[in-house]
N, C-alpha and C positions, 0 to 999 in steps of 0.2 A: 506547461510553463508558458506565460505571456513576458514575452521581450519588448518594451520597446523604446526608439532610438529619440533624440532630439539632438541637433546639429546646432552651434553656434559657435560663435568670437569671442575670445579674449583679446585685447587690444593692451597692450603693455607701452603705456603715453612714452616712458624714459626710454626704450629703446626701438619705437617705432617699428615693433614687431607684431605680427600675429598670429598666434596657431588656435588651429582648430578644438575645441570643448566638446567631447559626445557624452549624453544622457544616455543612461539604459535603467529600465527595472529589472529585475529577479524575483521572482514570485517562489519557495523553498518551503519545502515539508519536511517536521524535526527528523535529525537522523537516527535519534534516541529519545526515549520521552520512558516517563516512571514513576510510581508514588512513592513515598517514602512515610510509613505506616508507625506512626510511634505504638511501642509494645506495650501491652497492661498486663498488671497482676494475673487478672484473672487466665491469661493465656502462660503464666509462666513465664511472660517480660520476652515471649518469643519474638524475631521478628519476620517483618514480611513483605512480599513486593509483589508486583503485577505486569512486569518484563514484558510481554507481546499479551496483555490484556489490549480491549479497543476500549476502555476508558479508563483516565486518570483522576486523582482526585485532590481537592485541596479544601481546609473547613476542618472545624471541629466537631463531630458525630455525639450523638446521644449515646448509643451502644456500639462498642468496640467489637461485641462478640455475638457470637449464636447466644449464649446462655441464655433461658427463659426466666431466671428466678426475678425478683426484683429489685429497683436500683439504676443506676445509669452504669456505664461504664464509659465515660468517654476518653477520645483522644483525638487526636490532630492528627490530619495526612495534608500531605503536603507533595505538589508535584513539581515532578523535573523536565525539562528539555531541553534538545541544543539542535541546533543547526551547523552547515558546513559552510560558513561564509566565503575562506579564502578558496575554498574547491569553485564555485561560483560566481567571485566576482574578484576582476584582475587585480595584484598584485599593486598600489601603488593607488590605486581610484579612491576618492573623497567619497565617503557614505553621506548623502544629502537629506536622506527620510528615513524611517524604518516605522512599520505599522506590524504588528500581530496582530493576528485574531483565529479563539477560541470558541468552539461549540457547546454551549453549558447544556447537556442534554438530562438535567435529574437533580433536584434537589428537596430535600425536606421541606421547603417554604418558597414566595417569590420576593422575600423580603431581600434589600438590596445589601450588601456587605459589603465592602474593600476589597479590592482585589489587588494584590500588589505583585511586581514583579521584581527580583533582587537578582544581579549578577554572581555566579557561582565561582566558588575560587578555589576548588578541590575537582578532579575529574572524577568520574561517577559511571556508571557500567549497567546495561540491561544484558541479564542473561535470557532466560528461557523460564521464568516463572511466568503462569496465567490463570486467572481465576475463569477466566470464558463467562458463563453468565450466570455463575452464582458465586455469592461470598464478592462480590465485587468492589464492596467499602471496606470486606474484613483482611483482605489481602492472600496469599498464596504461602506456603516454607520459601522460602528463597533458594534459587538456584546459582551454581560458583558463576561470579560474574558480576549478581545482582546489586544492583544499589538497595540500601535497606535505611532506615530510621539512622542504624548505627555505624554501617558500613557505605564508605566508597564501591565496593568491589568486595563482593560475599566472599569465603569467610573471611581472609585475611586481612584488607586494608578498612582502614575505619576513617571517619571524621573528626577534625580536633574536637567536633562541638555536634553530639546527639542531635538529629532534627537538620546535619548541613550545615555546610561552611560557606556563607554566604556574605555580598557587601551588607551594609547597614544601610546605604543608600537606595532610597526607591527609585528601581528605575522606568517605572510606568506604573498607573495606576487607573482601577476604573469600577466603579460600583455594579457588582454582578445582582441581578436578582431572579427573575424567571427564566425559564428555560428558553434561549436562543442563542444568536451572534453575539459574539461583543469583541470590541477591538482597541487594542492598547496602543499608543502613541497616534502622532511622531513625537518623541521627547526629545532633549537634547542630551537626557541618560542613556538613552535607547539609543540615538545615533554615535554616541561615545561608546558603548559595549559593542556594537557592531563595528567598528573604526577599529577598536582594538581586536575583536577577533580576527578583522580582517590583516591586518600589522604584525600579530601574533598570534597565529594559530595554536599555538603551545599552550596559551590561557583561553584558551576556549571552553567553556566548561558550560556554556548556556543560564537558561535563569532557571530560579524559584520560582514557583507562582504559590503565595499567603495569603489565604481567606482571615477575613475578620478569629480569631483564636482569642477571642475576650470570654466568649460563652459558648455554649453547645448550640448543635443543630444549626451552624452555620455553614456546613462542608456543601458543595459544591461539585456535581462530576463532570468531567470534558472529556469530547473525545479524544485520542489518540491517535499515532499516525498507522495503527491497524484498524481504524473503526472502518466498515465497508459502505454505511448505510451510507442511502443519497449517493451510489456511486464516488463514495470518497468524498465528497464534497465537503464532507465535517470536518475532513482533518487539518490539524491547527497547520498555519501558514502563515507565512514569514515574510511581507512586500519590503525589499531594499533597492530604492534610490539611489544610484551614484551615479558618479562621472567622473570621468578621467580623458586625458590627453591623449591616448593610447588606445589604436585599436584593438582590440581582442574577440578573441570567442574560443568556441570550445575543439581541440584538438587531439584529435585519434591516433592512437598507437595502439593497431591492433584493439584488445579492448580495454587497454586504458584512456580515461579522459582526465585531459590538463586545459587549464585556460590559459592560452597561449596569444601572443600577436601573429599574423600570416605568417612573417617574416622567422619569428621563432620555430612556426610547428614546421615550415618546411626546413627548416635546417635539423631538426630531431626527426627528420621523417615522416611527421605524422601528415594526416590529414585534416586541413581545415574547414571546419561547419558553418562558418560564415560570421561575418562581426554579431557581437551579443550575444551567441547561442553559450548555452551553460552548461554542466555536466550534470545536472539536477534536470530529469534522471538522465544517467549516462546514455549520451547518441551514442557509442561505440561497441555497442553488445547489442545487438541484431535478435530482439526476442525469438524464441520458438513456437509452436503451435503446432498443431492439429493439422495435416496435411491428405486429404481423402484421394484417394483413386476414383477412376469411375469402375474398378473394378471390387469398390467398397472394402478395401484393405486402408490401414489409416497406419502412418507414419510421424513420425513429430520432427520438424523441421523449420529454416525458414522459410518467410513467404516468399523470397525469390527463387529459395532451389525447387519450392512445391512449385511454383509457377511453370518452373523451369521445367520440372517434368513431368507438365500434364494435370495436376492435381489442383485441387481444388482449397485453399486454408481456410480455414476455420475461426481464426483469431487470435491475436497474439497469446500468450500466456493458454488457451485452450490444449489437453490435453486428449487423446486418445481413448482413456475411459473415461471421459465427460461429453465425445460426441459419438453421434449414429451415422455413418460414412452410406448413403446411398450406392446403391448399384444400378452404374449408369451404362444399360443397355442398348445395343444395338437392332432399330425400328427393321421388321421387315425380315431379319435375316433368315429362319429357320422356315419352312412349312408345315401346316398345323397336322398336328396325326390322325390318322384318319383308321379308325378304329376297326377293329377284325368286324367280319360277319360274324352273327350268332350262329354256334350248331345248334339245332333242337335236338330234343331227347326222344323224340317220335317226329314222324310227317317228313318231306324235306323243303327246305328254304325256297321262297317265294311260292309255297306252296301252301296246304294244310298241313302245319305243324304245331309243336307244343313247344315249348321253350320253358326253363325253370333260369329264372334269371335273379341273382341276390348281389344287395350292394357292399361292397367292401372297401377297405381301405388299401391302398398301396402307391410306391413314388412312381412320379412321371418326370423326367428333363424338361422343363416345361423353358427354358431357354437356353440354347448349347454354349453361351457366355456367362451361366449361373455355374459357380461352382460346385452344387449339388443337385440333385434331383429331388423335387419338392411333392412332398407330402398330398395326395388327394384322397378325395372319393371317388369311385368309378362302378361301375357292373361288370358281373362275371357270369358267365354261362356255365361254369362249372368248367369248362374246359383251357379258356385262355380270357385275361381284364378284357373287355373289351371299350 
């Protein structure tokens, strides 16, 4: 996340006063995002979602299904997301800009279409559906939780109006066509749905995004905020502009994070992350990781308790069966072994003798800080490795 500050005056001429105006951005990755798959005949009018897919999709499709026969089958998908505004940006502050922008990574043509965004006014729910990489236009069964074509929240709750309960108002809009960036506002719809999410959290329901639905083969895919390619770089993001009078930033409690002023988080206890800092993603949960011995044993910890004792991290989010923990030996310590005399089978040593000598396998301790004894080849006299 990139924070940053701009400092000025407001002069208030009637009462020959002045207080300080601070600028900050917030740069947010949705906290939910989803398609919404209108159902066809040919599937039995089932419906379906894509929960923790990494792409979402909006556009009308030629074929809705696997079936090979002939004919089209279309239908509309149409995608969701929302962001956590009031978690991020303080309580009271004027939203001054708002830009999104989407990665169109797939589409039937590079013809350009409308791309609109509408404010959602139903809350909506990602469960655990995922088509992973296949079936990714035809959607997944929905799982309880899911947003679907017909449903709020699988199975129970539903929409007054199939397809989402959205404004009629466009609140950004922007001709998609080939595969890349594209990016919606600043509009003064878009800085009005962000003012209000921020005002009331309670109608935060995030927007639609509607492709051209006049004709087929105008859908459209984007990534999501599980797409990994480019190191995450795809994923849709959210730049908000404000200012307010009021210092803030992000405030720890153990590990929950509030945006608080100084003055606020030290009377709740917590700990202050300094003006601007935001809980997107939360400073107050200390990732884990991979944490290696040099005795190549691996633990998962944080990087200060690994630091703390000796070990080596590996990286945040890194896990244990994803890394190989070296064994960090000590140079010099052991002296090298020094192999038996051969007995011969006739003659005797240093003398004229015979010797029958064959090679074979067996362990040597070949460093007394290895925890086992390692596997060689050697020769034997018949009587003892030598």
């Amino acid at each position: 996340m990139r924070v940053h500050f701009v400092r000025a005056t407001i002069v208030v001429v009637a009462l020959m006063v002045s207080f300080p105006l601070f600028a900050a951005t917030v740069e947010l990755t949705p906290v939910k995002d989803n398609t919404l798959y209108e159902p066809i005949q040919q599937d039995g009018f089932e419906d379906k979602s894509n929960a923790l897919g990494a792409n979402m999709f909006s556009g009308k499709v030629k074929d809705a299904d696997a079936d090979p026969t002939g004919g089209f089958r279309a239908a509309v998908r149409r995608a969701v997301l929302a962001f956590d505004i009031a978690g991020n940006v303080p309580a009271g502050a004027t939203i001054d800009s708002v830009q999104l922008t989407l990665t169109m990574n797939k589409s039937p043509s590079s013809t350009n279409y409308t791309t609109n965004l509408h404010r959602l006014l139903a809350d909506w729910g990602e469960g655990t559906s995922d088509t992973g990489n296949s079936r990714q236009g035809r959607g997944e069964p929905p799982t309880p939780g899911d947003a679907t074509w017909n449903h709020t929240f699988f199975s129970g709750q539903f929409w007054s109006v199939p397809g989402g309960d959205y404004s009629a108002t466009v609140s950004g809009s922007q001709a998609v066509g080939g595969t890349g960036t594209y990016s919606w506002g600043s509009t003064s719809a878009m800085v009005s749905d962000v003012q209000l999410w921020l005002d009331d959290p309670a109608q935060n329901f995030g927007w639609i995004v509607i492709v051209d639905e006049s004709q087929i083969e105008t859908a459209k895919r984007f990534a999501t905020r599980e797409d990994t390619s480019g190191g995450g770089q795809n994923k849709p993001k959210l730049i908000v502009n404000y200012s307010t009078a009021v210092i803030s930033g992000a405030c720890c409690q153990g590990d929950t994070c509030t945006v608080e002023t100084p003055a606020d988080c030290g009377t709740l206890g917590g700990t202050y992350q300094g003006d601007g800092t935001s809980c997107s993603p939360n400073p107050c949960v200390e990732p884990f990781g991979a944490c290696c011995a040099d005795d190549g044993t691996c633990t998962e910890d944080t990087e200060a308790n690994c630091g703390s004792a000796g070990g080596t991290f590996q990286g945040d989010g890194s896990t244990c069966a994803s890394v190989e923990c070296e064994i960090i030996l000590t140079p010099y310590l052991d002296p090298l072994p020094i192999p038996a005399v051969a007995t011969p089978i006739s003659g005797a040593p240093n003398d004229t003798a015979t010797y029958q000598i064959s090679m074979r396998e067996f362990e040597q301790q070949a460093h007394s800080e290895l925890p086992n004894p390692t596997r060689v080849w050697g020769y034997d006299d018949g009587f003892a490795p030598l």
